[in-house]
N, C-alpha and C positions, 0 to 999 in steps of 0.2 A: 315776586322776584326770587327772594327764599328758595319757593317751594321749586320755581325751574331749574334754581341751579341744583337743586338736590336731586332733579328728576334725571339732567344731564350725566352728573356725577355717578349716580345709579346705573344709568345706560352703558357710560363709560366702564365702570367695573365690570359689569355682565361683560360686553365686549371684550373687556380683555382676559376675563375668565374663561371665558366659550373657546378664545382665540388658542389659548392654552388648554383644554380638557382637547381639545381638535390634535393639535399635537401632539398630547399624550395617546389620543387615540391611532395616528400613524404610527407611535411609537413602539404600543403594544402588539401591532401585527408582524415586528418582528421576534417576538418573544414565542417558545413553544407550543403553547397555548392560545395563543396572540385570539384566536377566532372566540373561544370562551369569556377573555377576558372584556376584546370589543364591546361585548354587552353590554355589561352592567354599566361601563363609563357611558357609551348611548342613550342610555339610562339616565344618566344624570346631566346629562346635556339636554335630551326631550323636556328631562322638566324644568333646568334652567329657563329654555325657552318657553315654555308653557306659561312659567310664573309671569312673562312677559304677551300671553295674548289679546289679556286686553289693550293692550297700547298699539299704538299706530304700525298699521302694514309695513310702511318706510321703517321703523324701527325695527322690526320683525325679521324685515331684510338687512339689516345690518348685524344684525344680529347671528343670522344664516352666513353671512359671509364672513364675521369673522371666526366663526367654528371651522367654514370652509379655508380661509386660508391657512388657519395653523396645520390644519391637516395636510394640506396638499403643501407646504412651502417647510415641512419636515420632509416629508414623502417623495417630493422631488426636488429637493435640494442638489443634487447630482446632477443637473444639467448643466450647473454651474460650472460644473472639469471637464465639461466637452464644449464649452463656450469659450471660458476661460484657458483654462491651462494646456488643450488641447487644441483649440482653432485659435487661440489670441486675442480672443476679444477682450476689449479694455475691461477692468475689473466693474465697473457702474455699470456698463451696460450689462453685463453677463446679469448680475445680480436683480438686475431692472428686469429683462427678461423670464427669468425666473417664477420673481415677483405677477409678472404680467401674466403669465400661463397659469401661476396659482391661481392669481386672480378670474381669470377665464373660468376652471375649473369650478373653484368656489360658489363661481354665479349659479350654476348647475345644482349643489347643493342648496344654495342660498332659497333658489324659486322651487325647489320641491319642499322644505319644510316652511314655505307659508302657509302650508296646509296646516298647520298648529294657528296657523290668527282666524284664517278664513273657517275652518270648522267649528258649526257649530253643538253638534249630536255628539258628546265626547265619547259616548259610547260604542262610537264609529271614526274617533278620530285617529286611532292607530292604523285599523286598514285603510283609510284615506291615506297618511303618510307614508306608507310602505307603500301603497299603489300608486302614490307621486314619485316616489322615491326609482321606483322601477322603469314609469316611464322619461323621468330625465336620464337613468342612468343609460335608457337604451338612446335617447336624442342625445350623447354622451359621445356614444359610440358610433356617431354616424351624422352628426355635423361636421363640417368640413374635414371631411374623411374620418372624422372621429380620432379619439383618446380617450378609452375608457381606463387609463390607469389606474390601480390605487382603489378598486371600488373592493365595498365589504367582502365583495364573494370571494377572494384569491385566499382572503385569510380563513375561511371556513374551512378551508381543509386541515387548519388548525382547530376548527370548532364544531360545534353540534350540530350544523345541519352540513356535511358533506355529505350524505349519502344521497339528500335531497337531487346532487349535479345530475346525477345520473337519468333522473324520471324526467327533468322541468329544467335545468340547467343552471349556470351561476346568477341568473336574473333572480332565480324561485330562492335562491339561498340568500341573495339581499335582501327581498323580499320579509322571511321570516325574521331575520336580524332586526329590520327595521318595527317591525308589527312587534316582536315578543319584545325586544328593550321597551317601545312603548307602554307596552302592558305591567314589565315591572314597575313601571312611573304610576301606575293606576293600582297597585296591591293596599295602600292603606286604605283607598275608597273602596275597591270592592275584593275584598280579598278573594273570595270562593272562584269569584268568573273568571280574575286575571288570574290565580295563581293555577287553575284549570287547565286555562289555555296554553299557558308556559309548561306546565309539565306534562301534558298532552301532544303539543307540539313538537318539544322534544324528545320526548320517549319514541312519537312515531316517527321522526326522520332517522333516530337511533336504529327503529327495525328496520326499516329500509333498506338500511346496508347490509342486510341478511337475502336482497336478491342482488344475482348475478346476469346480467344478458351478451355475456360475451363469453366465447373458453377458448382453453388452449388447443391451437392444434398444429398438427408436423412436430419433427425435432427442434429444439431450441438452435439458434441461429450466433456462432461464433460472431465477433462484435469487436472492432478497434477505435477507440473515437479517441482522436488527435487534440492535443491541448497544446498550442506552438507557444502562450505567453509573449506576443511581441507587444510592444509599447504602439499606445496607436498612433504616438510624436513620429515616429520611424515608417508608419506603415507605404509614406510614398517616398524614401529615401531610398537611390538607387541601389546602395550599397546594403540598405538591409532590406531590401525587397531579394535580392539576390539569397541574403544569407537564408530570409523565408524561402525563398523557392527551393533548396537547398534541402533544409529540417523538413520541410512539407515533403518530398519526394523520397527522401530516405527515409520517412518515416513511414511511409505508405509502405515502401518495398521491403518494408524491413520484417514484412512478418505477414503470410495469408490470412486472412478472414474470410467468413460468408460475407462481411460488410465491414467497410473500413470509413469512417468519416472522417473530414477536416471542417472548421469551421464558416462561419461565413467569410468571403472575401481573403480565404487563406494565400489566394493566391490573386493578387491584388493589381489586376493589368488584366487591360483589353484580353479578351481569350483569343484573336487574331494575331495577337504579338506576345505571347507565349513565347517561351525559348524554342527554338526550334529545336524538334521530336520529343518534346516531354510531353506533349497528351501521349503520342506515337508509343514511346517509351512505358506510358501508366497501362495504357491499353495493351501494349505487350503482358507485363504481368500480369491483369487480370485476365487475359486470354490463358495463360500458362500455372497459373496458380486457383484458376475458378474462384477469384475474388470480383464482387462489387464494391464500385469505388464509385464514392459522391466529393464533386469539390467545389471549393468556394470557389468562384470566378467573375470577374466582370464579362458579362456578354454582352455582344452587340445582335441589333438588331435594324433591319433597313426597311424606311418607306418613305414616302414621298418627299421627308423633310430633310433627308439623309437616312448618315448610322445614328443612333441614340444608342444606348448606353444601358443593360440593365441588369441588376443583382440577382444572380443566376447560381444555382446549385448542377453541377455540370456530372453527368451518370455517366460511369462506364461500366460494361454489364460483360462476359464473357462471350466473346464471337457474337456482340448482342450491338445493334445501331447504338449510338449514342443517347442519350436520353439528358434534357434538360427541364429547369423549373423557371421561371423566371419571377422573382416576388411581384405578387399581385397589391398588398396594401402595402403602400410605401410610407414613408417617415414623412414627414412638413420639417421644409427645410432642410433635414437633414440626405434625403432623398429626391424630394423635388419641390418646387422651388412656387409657393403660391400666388397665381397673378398681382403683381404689387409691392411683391417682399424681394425681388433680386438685391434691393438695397441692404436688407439686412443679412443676406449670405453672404454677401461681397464683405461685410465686416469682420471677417472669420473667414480661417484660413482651411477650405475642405474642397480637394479636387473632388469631382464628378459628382455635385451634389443634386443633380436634376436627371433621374432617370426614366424611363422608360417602363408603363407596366405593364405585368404579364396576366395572360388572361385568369381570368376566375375559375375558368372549370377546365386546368388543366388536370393530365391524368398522375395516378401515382407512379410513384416509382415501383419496379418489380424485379426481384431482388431473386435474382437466376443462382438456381440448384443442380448441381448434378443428377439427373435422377427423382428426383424430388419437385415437389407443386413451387410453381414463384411464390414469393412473399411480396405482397405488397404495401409500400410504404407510403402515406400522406405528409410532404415535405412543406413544412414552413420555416421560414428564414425571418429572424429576429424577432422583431415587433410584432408578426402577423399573429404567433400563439395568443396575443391580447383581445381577440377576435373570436370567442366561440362560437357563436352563429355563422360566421361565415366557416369556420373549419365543417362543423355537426354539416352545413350545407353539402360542403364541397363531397365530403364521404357519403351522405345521404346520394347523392347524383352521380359517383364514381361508375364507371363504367366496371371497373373492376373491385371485387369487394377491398375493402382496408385492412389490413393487418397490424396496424403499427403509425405510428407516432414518429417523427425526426424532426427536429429543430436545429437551425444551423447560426450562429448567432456569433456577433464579435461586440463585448460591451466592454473594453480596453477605452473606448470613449469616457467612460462615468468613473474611475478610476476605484481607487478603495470605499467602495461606497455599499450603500443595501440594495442596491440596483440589483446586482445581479440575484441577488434572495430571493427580491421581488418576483425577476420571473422568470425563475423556478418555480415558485407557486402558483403563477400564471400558467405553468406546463403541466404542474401536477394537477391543478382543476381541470384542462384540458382532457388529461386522464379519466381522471372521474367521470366528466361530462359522456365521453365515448366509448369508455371499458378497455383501450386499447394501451400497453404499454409505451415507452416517447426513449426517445435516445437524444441527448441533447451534446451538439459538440461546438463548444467554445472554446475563443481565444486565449482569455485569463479567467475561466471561470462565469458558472460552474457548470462542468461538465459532468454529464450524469446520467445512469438509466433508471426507468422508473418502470414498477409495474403499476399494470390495468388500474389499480387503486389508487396509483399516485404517489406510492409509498418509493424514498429512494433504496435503490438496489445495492447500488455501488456510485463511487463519486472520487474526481480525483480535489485536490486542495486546488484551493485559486489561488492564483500568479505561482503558476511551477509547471514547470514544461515537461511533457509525459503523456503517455498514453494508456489509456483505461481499456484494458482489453475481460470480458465479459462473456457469458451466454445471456441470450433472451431468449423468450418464448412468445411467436407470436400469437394472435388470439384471431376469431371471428367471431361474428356476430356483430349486431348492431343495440343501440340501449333506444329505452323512448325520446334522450334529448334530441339526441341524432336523428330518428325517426318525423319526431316534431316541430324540432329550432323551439324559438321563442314564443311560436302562437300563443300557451296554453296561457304562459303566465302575462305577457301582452292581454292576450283578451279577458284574462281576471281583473288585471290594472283597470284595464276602461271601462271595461262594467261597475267597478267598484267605484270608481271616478263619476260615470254618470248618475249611478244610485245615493253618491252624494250632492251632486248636486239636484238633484230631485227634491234629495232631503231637505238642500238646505233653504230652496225655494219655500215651501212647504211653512215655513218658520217664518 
């Protein structure tokens, strides 16, 4: 009886150690180094959980989970101000929600590190866990439409394998994080092999970043991206939808660019019932000034069921058709609405939260010159930069080649939070992944351009209304991510996954 409750007691501590090294581990990915530092606590979590393989799977999995929830219920704590203090939901529930989504998330983590019970060739157990690790993070990203938030790669561009994005993509940079933290946890047993592999590993993703498969080409491209700072409590208020319309239109007019952005949804109403003659009006300037203008808009769209509704970046091009985007991967819940859940958006107060999506392979934007070759630009709106694979896809199949990166985003929902850090990071791997510079224009932040590398250029502060006016330089060419998506490192995982279980048959 003793010996159980000591085992309990035992269990319980790990758990709530794990629960806390998890936290700290979100914590450190917003620190400058944040990707270096992941390591080593990785490190010390692997072998926390190690110390624990021989005990029961059940265990193993609770154990996974609660390293999984401290990490992700730090890391996305922020949805709590778009629950809460932003749509009204009662405080228990916001937080219950929360909870439940970390939850979700965690389980993900949870069942790729049982690969520490179930292995039994230790000297194969790290690439078994990096190659579990890869394929939940990719089943992450594409169950129920997926949410890959929060995974190790975005912070690598703080860390030592960024240059990796470029060949194999942010899966190959999880990937090594998870294998070489491993391997540190194996230095007192085999110093020579593990400490080999570690400083091999990183020296070569180090040289990496000494090739280039993209360059500059044409004049660099004048650049105004709108930062309006509206509260997103106001954003359907008649009175300050007005005063948006308002800031948004004189800010456009207030100055030529090659390219002038506003944010997602800047302009926050059916694009049918717009004021009348303000597209009329935008379009005059860009006709008269040889600017291109992209704006946030609600679009509609008709078929059989009616109009729907969908979140649209809206192109005006000089004497050029109109040109629209319409976001293809939508938000859960906050965009549309999963059979069985109306009940919990109805708890919360968010007009238009069920929209309509837009195709996959729609084309870029092309960004008209006087004189000069078009630039063409690959537009994503909010969320969808979370998505490498489908981006690398979309430019891979582009009818016309891609020049350029644009993000159009309103995160006034998460409030003072590391939301918006986050993903900027998510945009700067994006960079990396395709070589191509990114313009990102937000609400409150953070508005920014980046070049090819990811590196920011210029950036205005968050919550302060203003505009960042800039040159970029776009680029061609295309990198192996792009060329490949996720094959390479996908079919590494399941090789490595089958060869262990071969092995472990075998025993």
């Amino acid at each position: 009886m003793i010996d159980l409750q000591s085992a309990r007691l035992r269990n319980s501590t790990n758990a709530l150690l794990l629960f806390f090294l998890g936290a700290l581990l979100a914590a450190v990915a917003e620190l400058p180094y944040g990707g270096w530092i992941q390591i080593p606590i990785l490190s010390l979590i692997w072998w926390r959980m190690d110390q624990q393989s021989s005990h029961s799977i059940k265990n193993q999995f609770i154990f996974g989970m609660s390293f999984g929830l401290g990490y992700f219920v730090l890391g996305l704590w922020w949805i709590y101000i778009s629950l809460h203090d932003i749509g009204g939901m009662h405080a228990a529930l916001s937080g219950l929600a929360v909870f439940l989504l970390a939850a979700g998330m965690a389980f993900f983590f949870s069942s790729a590190s049982l690969s520490l019970a179930l292995a039994k060739r230790k000297h194969l157990t790290g690439l078994i866990l990096a190659a579990s690790w890869v394929m939940i993070e990719y089943l992450r990203s594409v169950v129920l439409t997926g949410f890959p938030w929060m995974g190790f790669a975005e912070a690598q561009f703080n860390g030592p394998f960024a240059p990796v994005a470029a060949f194999f993509g942010g899966l190959a940079c999880t990937f090594l994080v998870v294998w070489i933290s491993w391997e540190m946890t194996q230095l007192r047993k085999n110093i020579f092999f593990s400490a080999t592999c570690i400083i091999s590993t990183v020296a070569l993703a180090q040289l990496a970043g000494f090739w280039t498969f993209t360059k500059p080409i044409g004049e660099p491209l004048s650049i105004r991206l709108i930062q309006g700072n509206f509260e997103q409590s106001l954003k359907f208020n008649p009175k300050a939808i007005e005063e948006q319309f308002s800031f948004y239109t004189n800010a456009i007019e207030g100055q030529s660019a090659d390219l002038i952005i506003t944010p997602e949804t800047a302009y926050p109403w059916p694009q049918s019932n717009l004021p009348a003659g303000l597209l009329g009006s935008l379009q005059h300037f860009s006709n008269n000034t040889s600017s291109n203008v992209l704006l946030g808009v609600i679009g509609e769209t008709g078929n059989s069921a009616g109009v729907q509704y969908t979140n649209r970046a809206l192109g005006l091009s000089p004497n050029a058709p109109n040109y629209q985007y319409d976001k293809s991967h939508l938000v859960p819940f906050g965009e549309f609405i999963p059979p069985g859940f109306h009940w919990f958006v109805n708890a919360f107060n968010v007009p238009m939260s069920d929209f309509a999506r837009g195709k996959q392979d729609q084309a870029p934007f092309s960004i008209i010159r006087s004189g000069k070759d078009a630039v063409h630009a690959a537009i994503t709106i909010c969320y969808e930069d979370v998505f490498g694979g489908e981006l690398a896809s979309r430019i891979h199949r582009s009818s016309q080649p891609v020049n350029l990166l644009i993000n159009m985003t309103n995160l006034a929902w998460f409030g003072e939070s590391q939301a918006p850090a986050q993903q900027l990071r998510l945009s700067q791997l994006r960079s990396l992944e395709t070589g191509l510079p990114a313009l990102r224009a937000t609400n409150t932040g953070i508005t920014a351009a980046l070049g090819p590398d990811g590196k920011v250029l210029s950036q205005l502060d968050e919550f302060t209304q203003g505009v960042l006016s800039l040159k970029i330089q776009a680029y061609s060419g295309i990198t192996p991510y792009v060329l490949w998506g996720n094959a390479p490192i996908l079919g590494l995982s399941c090789l490595l996954l089958i060869l262990g279980l071969i092995r472990q048959k075998r025993i």
